[in-house]
C-alpha positions as CSV (number, residue, x, y, z in Angstrom):
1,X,0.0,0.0,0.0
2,X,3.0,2.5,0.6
3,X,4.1,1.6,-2.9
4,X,0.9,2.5,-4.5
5,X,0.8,6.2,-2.6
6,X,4.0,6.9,-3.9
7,X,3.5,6.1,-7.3
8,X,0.2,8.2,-7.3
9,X,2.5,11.2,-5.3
10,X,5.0,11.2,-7.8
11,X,2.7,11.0,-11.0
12,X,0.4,13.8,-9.4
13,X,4.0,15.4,-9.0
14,X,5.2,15.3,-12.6
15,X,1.7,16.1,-14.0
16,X,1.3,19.0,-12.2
17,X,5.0,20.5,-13.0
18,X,5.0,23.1,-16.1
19,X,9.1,22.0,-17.0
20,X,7.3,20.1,-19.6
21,X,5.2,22.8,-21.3
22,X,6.6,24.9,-24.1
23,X,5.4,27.9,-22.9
24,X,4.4,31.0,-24.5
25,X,7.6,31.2,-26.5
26,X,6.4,27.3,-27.4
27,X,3.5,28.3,-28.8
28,X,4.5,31.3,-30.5
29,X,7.7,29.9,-32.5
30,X,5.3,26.6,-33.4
31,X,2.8,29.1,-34.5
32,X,5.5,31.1,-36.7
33,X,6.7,28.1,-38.3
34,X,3.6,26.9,-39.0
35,X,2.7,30.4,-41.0
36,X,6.4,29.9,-42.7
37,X,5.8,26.5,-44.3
38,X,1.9,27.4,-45.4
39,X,3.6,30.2,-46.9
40,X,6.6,28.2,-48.6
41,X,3.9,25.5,-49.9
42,X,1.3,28.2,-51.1
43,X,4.7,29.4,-53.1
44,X,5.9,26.4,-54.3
45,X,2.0,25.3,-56.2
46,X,2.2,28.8,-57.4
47,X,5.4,28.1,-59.0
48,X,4.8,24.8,-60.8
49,X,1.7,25.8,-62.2
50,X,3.1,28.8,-63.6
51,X,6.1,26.0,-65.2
52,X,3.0,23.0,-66.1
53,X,1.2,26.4,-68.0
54,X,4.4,27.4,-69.9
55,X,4.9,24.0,-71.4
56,X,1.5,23.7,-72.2
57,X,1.4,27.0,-74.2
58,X,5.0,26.1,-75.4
59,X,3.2,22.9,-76.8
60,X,0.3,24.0,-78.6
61,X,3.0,26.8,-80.3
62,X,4.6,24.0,-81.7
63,X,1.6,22.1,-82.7
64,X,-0.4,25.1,-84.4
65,X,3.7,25.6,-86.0
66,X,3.6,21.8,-87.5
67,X,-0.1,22.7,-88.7
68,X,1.1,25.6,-90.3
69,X,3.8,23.9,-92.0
70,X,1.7,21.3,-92.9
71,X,-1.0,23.6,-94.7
72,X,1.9,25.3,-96.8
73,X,3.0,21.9,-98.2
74,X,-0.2,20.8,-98.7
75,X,-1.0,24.3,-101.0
76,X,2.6,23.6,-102.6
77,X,1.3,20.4,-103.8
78,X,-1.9,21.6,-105.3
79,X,-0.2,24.4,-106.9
80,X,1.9,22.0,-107.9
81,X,-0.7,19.6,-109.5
82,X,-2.3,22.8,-110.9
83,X,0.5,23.7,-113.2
84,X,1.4,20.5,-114.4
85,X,-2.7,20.0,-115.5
86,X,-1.8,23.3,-117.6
């Protein structure tokens, strides 16, 4: 029985000590940090959309380019065709 009333003395001892707690300086930095990384993710989505948009817009150049090319030599051909049916 003397066992058992020190072990609930010396738990009621270390849960009411505030050595554990982090405090208001705890709380505060945890808080900053916290503000820092929403801030550096928030950044970072910003980023590689702007990137995934530029190679989608670099894409579509090139495939409205290749069109383009493809048209001409397609009205080379029938102006081609033309003349030799003259």
């Amino acid at each position: 029985m003397k066992h058992l009333s020190l072990a609930i003395t010396a738990a009621e001892e270390s849960t009411n000590s505030t050595a554990a707690s982090p405090g208001i300086t705890g709380w505060v930095f945890t808080f900053v940090l916290a503000i820092a990384a929403a801030f550096l993710i928030y950044d970072m989505v910003r980023r590689i959309r702007k990137v995934r948009y530029r190679e989608e817009v670099i894409q579509e150049i090139s495939e409205e380019e290749a069109a383009l090319e493809e048209a001409r030599e397609l009205e080379r051909e029938r102006r081609e065709r033309e003349n030799k049916n003259k």
